[in-house]
PyMOL Python script that loads the backbone (N, CA, C, O; Angstrom):
from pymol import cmd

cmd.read_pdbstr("""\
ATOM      1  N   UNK A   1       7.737 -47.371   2.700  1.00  0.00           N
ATOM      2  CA  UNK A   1       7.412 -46.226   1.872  1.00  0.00           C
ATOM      3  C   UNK A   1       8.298 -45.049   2.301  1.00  0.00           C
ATOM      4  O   UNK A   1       8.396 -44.678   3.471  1.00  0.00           O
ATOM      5  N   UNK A   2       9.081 -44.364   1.025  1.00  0.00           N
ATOM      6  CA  UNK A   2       9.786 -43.154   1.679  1.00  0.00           C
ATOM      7  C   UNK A   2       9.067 -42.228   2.226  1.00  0.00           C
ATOM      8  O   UNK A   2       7.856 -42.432   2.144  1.00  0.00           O
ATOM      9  N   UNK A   3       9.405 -41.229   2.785  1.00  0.00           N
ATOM     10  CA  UNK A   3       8.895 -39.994   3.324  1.00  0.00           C
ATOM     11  C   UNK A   3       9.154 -38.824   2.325  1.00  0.00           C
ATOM     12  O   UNK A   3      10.080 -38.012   2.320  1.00  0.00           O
ATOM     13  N   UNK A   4       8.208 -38.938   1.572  1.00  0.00           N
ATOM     14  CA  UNK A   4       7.807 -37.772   0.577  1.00  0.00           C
ATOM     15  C   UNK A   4       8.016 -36.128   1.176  1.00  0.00           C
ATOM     16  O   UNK A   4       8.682 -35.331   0.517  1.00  0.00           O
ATOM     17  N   UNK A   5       7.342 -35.713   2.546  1.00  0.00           N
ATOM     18  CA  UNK A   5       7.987 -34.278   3.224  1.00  0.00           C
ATOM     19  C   UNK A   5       8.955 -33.758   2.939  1.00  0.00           C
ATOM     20  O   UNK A   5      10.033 -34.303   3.176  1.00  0.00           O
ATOM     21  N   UNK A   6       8.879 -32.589   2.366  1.00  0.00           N
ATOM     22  CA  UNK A   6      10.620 -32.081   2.202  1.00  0.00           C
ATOM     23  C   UNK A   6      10.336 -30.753   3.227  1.00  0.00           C
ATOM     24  O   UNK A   6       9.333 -30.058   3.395  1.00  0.00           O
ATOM     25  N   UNK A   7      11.534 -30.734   3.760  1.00  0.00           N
ATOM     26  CA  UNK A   7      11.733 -29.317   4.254  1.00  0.00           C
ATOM     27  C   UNK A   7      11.475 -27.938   3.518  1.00  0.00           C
ATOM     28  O   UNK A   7      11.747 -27.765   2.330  1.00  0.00           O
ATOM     29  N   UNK A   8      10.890 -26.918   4.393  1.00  0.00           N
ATOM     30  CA  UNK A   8      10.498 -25.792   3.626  1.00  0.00           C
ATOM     31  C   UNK A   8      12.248 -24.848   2.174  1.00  0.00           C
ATOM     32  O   UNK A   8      12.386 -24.114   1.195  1.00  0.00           O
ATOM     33  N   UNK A   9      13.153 -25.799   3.314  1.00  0.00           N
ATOM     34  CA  UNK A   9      14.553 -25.097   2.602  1.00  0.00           C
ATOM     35  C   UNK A   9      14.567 -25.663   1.280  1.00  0.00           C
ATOM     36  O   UNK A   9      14.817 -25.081   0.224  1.00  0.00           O
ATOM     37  N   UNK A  10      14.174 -27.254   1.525  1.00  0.00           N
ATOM     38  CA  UNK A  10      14.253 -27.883   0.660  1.00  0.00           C
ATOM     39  C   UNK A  10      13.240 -27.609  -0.879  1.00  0.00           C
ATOM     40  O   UNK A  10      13.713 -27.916  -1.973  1.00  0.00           O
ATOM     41  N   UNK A  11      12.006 -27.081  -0.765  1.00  0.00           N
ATOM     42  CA  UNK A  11      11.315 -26.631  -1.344  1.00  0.00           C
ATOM     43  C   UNK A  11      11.900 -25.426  -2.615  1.00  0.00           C
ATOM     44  O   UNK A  11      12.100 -25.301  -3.823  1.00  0.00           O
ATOM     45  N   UNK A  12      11.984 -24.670  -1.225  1.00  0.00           N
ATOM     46  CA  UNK A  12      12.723 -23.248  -1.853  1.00  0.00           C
ATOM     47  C   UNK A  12      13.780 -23.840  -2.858  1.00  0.00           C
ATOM     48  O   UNK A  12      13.607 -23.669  -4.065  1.00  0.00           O
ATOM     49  N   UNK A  13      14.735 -24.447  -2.445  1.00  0.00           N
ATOM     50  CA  UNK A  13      15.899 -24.979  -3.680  1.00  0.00           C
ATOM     51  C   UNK A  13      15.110 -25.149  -4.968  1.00  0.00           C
ATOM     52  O   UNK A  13      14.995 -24.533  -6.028  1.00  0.00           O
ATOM     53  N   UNK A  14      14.655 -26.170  -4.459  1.00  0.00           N
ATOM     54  CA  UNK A  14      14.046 -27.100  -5.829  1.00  0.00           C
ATOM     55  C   UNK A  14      13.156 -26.107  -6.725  1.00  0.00           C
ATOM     56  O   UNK A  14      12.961 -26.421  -7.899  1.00  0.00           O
ATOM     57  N   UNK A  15      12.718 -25.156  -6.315  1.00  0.00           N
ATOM     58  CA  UNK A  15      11.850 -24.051  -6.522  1.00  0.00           C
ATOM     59  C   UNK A  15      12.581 -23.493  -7.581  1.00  0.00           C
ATOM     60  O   UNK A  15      12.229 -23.438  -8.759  1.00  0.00           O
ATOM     61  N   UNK A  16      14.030 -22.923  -6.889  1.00  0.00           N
ATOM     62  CA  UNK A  16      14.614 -21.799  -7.682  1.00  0.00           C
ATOM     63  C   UNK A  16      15.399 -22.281  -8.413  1.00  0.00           C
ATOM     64  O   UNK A  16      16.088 -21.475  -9.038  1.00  0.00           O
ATOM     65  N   UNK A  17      15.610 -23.568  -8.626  1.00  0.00           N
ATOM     66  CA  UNK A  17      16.178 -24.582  -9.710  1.00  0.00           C
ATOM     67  C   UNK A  17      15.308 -24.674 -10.207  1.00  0.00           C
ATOM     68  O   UNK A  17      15.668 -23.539 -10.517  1.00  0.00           O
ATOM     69  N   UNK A  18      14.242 -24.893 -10.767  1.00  0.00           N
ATOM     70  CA  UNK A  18      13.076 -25.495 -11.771  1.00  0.00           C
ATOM     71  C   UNK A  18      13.279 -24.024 -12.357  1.00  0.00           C
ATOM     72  O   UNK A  18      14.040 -23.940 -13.320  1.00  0.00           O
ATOM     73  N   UNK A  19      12.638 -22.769 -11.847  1.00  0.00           N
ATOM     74  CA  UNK A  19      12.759 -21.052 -12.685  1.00  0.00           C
ATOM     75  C   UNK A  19      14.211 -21.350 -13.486  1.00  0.00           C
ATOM     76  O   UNK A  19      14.391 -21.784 -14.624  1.00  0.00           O
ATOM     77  N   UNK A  20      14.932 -21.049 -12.711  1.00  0.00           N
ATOM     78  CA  UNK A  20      16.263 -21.023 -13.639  1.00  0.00           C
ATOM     79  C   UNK A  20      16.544 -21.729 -14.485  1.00  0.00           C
ATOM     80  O   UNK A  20      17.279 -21.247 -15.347  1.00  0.00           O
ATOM     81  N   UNK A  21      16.080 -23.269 -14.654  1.00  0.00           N
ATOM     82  CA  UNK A  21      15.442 -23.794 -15.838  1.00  0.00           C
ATOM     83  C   UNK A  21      15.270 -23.527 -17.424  1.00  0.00           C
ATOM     84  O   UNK A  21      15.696 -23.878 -18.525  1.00  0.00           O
ATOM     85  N   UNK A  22      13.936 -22.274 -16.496  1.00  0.00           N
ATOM     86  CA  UNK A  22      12.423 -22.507 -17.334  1.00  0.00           C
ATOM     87  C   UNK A  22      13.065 -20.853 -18.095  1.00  0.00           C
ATOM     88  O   UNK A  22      12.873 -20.701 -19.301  1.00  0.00           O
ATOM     89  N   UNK A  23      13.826 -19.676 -17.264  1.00  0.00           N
ATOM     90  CA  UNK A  23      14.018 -18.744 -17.233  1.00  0.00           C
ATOM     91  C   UNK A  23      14.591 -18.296 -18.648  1.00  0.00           C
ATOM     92  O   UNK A  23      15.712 -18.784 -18.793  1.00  0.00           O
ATOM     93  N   UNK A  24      14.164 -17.469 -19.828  1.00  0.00           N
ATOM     94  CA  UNK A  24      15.158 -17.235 -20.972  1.00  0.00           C
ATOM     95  C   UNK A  24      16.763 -16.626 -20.893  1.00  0.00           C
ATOM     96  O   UNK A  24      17.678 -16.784 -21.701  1.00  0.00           O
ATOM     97  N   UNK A  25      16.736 -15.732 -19.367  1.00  0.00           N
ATOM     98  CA  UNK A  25      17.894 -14.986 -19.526  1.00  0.00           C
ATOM     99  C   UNK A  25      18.161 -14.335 -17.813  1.00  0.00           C
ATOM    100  O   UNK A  25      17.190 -14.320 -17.056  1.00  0.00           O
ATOM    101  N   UNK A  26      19.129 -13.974 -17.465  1.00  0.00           N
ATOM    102  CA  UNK A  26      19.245 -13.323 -15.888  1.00  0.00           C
ATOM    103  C   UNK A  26      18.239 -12.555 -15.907  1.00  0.00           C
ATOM    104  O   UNK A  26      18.173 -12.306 -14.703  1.00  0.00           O
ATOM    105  N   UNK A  27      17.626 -12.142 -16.248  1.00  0.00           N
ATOM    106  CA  UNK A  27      16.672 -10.468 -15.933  1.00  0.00           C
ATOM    107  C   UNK A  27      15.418 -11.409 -15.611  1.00  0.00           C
ATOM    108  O   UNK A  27      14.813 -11.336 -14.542  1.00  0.00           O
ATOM    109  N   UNK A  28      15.004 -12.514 -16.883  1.00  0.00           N
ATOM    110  CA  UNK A  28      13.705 -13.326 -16.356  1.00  0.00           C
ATOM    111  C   UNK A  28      14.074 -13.643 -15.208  1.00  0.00           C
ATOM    112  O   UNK A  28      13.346 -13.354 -14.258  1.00  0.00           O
ATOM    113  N   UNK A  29      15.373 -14.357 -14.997  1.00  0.00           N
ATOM    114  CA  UNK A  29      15.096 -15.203 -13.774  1.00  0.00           C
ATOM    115  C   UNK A  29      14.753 -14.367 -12.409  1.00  0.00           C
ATOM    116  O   UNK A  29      14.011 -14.646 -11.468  1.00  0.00           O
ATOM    117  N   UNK A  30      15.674 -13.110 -12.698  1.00  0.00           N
ATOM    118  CA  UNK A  30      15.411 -12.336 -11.477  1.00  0.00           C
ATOM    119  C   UNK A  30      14.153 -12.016 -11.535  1.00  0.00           C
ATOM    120  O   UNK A  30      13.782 -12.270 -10.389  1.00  0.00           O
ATOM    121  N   UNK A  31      12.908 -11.484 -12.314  1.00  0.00           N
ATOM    122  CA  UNK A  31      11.892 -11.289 -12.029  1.00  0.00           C
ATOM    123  C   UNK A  31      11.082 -12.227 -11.451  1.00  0.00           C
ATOM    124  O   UNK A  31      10.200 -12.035 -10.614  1.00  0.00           O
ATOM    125  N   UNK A  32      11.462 -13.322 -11.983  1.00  0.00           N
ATOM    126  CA  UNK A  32      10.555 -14.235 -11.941  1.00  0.00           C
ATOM    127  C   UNK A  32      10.693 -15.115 -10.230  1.00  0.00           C
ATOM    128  O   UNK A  32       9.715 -15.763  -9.857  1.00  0.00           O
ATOM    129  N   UNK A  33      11.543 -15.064  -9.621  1.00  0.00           N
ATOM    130  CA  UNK A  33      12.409 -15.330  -8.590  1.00  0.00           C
ATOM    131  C   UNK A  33      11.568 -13.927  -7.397  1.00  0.00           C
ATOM    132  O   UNK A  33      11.273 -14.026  -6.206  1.00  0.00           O
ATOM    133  N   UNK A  34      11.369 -12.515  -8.528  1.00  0.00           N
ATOM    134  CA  UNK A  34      11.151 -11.633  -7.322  1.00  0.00           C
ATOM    135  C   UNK A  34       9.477 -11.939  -7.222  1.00  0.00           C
ATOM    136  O   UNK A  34       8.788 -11.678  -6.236  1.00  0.00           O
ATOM    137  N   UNK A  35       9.098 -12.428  -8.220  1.00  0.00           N
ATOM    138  CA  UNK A  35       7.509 -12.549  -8.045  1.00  0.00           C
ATOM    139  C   UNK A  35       7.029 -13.370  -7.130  1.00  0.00           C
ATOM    140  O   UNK A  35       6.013 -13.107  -6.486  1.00  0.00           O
ATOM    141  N   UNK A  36       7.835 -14.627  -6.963  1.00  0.00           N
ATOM    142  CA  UNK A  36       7.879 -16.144  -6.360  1.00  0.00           C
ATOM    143  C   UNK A  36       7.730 -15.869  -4.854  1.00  0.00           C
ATOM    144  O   UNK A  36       6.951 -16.427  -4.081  1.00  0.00           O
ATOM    145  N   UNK A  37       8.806 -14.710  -4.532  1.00  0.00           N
ATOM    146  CA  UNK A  37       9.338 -14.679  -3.817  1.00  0.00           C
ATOM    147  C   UNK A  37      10.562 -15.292  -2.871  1.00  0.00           C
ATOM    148  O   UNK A  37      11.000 -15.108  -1.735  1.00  0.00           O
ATOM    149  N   UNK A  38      10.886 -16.232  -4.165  1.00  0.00           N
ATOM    150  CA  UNK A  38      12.207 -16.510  -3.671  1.00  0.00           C
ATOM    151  C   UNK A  38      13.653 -15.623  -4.015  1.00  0.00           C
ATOM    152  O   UNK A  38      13.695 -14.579  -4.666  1.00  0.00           O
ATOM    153  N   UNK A  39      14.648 -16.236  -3.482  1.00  0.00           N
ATOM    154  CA  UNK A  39      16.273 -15.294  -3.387  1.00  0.00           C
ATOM    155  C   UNK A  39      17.065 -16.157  -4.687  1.00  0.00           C
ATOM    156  O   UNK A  39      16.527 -17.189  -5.088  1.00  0.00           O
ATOM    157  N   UNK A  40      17.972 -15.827  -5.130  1.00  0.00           N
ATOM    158  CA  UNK A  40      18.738 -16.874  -5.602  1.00  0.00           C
ATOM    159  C   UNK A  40      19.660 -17.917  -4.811  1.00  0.00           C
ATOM    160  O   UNK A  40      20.070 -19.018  -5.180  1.00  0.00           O
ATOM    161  N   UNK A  41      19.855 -17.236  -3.619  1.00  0.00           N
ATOM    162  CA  UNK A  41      20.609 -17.808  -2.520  1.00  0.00           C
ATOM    163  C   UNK A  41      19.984 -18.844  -1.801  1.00  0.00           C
ATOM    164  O   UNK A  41      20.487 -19.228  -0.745  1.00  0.00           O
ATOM    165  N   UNK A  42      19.128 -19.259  -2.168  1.00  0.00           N
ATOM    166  CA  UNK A  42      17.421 -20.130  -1.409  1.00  0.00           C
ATOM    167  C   UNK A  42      18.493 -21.567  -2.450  1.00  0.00           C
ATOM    168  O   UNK A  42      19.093 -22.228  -1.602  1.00  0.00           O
ATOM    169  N   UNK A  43      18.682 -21.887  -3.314  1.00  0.00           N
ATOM    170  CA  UNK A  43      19.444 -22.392  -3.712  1.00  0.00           C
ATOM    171  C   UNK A  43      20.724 -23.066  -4.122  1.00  0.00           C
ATOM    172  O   UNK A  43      21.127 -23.812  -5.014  1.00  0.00           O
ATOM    173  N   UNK A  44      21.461 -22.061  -2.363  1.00  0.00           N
ATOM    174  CA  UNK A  44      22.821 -22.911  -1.859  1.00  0.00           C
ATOM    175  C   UNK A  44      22.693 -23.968  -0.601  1.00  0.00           C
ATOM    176  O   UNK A  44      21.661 -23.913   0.067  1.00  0.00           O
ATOM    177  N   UNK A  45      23.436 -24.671  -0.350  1.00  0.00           N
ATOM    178  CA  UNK A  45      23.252 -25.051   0.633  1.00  0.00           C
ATOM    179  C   UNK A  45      23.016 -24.470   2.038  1.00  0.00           C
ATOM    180  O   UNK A  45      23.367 -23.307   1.840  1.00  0.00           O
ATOM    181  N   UNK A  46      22.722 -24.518   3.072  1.00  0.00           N
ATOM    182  CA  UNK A  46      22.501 -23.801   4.251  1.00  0.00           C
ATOM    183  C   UNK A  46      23.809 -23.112   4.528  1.00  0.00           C
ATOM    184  O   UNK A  46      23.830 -21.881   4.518  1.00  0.00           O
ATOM    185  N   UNK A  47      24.847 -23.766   4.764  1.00  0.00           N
ATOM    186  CA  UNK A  47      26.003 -23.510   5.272  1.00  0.00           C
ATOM    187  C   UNK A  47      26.331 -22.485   4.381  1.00  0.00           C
ATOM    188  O   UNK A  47      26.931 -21.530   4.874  1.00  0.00           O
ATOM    189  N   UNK A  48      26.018 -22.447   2.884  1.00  0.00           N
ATOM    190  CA  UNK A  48      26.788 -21.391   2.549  1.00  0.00           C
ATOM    191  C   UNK A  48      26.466 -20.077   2.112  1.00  0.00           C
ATOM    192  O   UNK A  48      27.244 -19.219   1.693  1.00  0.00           O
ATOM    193  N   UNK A  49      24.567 -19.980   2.331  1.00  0.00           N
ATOM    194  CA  UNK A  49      24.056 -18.801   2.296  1.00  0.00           C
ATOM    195  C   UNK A  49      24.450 -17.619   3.350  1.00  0.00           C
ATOM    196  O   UNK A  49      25.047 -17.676   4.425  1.00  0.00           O
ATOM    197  N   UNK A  50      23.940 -16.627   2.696  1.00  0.00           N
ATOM    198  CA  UNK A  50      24.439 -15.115   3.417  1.00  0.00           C
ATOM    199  C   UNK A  50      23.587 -15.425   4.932  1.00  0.00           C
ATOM    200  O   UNK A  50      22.724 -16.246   5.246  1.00  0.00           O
ATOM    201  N   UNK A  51      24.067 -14.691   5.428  1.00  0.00           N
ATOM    202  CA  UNK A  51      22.935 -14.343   7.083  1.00  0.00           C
ATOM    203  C   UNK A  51      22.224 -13.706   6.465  1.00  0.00           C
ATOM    204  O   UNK A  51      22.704 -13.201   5.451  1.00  0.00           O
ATOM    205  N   UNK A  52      20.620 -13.411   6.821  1.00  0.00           N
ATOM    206  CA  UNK A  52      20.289 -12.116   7.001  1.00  0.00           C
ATOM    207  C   UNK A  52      20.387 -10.795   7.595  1.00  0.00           C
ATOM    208  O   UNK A  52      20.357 -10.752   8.825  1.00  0.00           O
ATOM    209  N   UNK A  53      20.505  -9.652   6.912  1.00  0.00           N
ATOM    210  CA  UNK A  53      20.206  -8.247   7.483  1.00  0.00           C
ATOM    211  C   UNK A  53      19.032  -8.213   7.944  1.00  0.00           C
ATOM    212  O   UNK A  53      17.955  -8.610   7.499  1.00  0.00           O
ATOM    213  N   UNK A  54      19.471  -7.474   9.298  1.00  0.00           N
ATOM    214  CA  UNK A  54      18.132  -7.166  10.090  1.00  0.00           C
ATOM    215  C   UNK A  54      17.809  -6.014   9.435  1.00  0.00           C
ATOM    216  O   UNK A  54      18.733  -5.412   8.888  1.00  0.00           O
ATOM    217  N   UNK A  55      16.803  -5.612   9.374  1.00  0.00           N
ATOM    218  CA  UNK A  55      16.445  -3.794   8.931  1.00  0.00           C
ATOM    219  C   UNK A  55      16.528  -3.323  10.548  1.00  0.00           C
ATOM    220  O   UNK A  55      16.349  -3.958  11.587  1.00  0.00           O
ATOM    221  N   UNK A  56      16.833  -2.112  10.318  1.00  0.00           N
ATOM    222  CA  UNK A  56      16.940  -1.034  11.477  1.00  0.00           C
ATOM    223  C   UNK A  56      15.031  -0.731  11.664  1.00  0.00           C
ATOM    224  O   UNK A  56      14.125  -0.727  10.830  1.00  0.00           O
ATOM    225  N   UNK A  57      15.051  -0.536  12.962  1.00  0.00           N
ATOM    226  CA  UNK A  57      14.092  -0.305  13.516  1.00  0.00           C
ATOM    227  C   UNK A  57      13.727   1.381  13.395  1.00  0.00           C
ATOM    228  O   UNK A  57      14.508   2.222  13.842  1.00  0.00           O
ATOM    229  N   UNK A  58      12.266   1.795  12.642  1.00  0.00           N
ATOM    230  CA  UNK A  58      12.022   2.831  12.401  1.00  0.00           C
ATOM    231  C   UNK A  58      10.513   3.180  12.873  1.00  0.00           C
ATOM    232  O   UNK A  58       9.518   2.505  12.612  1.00  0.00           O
ATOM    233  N   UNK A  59      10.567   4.695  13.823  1.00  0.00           N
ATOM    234  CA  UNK A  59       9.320   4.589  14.322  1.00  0.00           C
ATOM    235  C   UNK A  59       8.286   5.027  13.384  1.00  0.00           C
ATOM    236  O   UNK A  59       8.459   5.784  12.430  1.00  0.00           O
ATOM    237  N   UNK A  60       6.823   4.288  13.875  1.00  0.00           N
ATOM    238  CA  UNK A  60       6.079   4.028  13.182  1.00  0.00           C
ATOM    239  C   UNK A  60       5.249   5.395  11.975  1.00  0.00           C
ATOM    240  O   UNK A  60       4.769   6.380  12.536  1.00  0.00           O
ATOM    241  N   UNK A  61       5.177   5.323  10.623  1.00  0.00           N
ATOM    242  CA  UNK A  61       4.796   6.156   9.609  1.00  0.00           C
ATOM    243  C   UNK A  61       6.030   6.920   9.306  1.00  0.00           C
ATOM    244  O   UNK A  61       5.796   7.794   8.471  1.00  0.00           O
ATOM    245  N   UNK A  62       7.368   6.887   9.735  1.00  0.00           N
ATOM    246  CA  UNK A  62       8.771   7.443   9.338  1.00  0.00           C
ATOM    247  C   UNK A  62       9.212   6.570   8.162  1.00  0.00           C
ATOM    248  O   UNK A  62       9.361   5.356   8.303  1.00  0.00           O
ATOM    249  N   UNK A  63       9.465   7.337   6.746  1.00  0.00           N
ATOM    250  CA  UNK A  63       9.480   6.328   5.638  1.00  0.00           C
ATOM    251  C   UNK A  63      11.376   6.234   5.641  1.00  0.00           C
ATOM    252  O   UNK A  63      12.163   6.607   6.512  1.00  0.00           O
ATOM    253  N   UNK A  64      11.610   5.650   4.435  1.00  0.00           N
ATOM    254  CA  UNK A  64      12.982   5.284   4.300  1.00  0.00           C
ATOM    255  C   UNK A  64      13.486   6.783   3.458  1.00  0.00           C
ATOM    256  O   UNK A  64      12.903   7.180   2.450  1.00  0.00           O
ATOM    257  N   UNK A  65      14.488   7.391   3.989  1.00  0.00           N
ATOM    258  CA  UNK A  65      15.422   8.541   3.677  1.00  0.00           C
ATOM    259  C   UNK A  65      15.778   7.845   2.009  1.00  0.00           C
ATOM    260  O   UNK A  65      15.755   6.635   1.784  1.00  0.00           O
ATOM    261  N   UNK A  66      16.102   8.930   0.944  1.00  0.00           N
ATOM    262  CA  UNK A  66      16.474   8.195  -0.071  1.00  0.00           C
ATOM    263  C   UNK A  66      17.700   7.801  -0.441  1.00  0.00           C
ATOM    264  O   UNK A  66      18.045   6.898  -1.203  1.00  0.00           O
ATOM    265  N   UNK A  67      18.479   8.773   0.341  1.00  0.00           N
ATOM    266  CA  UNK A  67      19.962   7.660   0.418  1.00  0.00           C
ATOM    267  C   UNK A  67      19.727   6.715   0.777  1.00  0.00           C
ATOM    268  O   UNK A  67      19.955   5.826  -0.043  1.00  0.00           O
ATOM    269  N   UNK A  68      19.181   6.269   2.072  1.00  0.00           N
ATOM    270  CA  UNK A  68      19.276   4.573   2.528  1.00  0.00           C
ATOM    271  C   UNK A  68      18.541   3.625   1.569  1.00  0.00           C
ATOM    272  O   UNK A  68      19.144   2.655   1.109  1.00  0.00           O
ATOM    273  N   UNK A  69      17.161   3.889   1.227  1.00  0.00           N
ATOM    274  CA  UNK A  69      16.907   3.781  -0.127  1.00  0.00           C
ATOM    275  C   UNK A  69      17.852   2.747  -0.963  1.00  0.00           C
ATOM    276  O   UNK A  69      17.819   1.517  -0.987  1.00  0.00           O
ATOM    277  N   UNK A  70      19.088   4.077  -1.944  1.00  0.00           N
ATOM    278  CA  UNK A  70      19.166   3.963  -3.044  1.00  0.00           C
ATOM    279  C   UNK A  70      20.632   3.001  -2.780  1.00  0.00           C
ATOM    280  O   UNK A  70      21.545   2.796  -3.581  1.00  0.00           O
ATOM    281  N   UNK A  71      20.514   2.616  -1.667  1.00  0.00           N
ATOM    282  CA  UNK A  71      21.890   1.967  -0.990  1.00  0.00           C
ATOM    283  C   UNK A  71      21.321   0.816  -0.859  1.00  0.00           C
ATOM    284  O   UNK A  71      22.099  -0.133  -0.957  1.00  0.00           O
ATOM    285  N   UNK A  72      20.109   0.534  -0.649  1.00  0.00           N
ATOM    286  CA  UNK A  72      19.913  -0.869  -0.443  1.00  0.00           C
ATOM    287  C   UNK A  72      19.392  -1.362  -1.848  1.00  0.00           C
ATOM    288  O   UNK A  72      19.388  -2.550  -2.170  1.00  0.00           O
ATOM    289  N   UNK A  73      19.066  -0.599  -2.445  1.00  0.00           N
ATOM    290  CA  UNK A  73      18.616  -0.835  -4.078  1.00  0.00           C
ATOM    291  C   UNK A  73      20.080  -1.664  -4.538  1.00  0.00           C
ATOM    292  O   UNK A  73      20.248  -2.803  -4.972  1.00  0.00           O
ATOM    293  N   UNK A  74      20.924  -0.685  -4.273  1.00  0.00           N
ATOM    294  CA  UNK A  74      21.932  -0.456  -5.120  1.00  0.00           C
ATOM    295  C   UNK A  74      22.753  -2.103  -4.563  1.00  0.00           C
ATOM    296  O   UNK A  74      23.256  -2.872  -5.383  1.00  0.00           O
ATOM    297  N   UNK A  75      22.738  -2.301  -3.469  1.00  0.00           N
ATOM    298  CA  UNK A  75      23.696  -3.830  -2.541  1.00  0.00           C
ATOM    299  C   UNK A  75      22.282  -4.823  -3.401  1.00  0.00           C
ATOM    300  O   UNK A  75      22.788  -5.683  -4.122  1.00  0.00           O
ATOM    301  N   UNK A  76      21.269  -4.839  -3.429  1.00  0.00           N
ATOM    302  CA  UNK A  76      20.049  -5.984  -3.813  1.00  0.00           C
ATOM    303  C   UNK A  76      21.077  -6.547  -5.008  1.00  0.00           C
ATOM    304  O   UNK A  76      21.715  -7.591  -5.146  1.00  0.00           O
ATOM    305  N   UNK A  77      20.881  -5.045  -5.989  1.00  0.00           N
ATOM    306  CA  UNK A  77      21.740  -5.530  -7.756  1.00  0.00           C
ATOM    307  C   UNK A  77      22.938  -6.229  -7.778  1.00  0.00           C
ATOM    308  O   UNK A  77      23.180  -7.304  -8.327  1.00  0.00           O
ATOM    309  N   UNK A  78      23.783  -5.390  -7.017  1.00  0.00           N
ATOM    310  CA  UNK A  78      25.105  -6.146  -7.028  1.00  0.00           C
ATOM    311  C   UNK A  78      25.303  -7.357  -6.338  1.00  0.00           C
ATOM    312  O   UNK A  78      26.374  -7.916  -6.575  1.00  0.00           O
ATOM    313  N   UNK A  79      24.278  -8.086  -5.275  1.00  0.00           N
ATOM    314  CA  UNK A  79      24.186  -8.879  -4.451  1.00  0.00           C
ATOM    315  C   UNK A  79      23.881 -10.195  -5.658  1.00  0.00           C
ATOM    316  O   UNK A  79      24.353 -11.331  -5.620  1.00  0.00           O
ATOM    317  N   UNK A  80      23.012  -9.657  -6.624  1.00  0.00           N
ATOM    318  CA  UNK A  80      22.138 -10.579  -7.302  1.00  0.00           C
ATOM    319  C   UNK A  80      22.674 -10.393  -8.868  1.00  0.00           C
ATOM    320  O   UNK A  80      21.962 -10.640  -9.842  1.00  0.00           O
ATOM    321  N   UNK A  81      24.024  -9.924  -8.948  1.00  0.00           N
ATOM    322  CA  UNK A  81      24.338  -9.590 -10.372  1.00  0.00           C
ATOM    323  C   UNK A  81      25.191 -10.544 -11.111  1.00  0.00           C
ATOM    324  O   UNK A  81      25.486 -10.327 -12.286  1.00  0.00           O
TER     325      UNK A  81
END
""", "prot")
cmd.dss("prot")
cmd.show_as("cartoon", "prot")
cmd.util.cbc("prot")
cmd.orient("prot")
């Protein structure tokens, strides 16, 4: 009997392949991807996804400045465009 288990990576793929699918247009998929909580990048192979960014360490109840903000808004879109 095979071994049905897939890896959690493996999941995620298959995940964000089935949305993109099901998805009418880029904007669904991205919502639908942000609801899931998956990336679109959950859908390359290991080797060829981004690293993650660490976030900078901020002491505690200090919110995000809105330049840094509108900079990470702004890298998400173009990251995912």
């Amino acid at each position: 009997m095979p071994d049905t288990e897939l890896s959690e990576a493996e999941r995620r793929t298959r995940a964000v392949r089935t949305v993109a699918a099901c998805a009418h247009d880029a904007d669904d998929l991205r919502h639908l991807l942000d609801m899931l909580g998956l990336d679109p990048t959950d859908a390359l192979p290991p080797e060829q996804r981004p690293a993650p960014v660490p976030a900078p360490r901020r002491a505690k109840g200090q919110g995000l400045p809105i330049v840094e903000l509108t900079a990470l808004v702004t890298a998400a879109v173009s990251d995912r465009g």
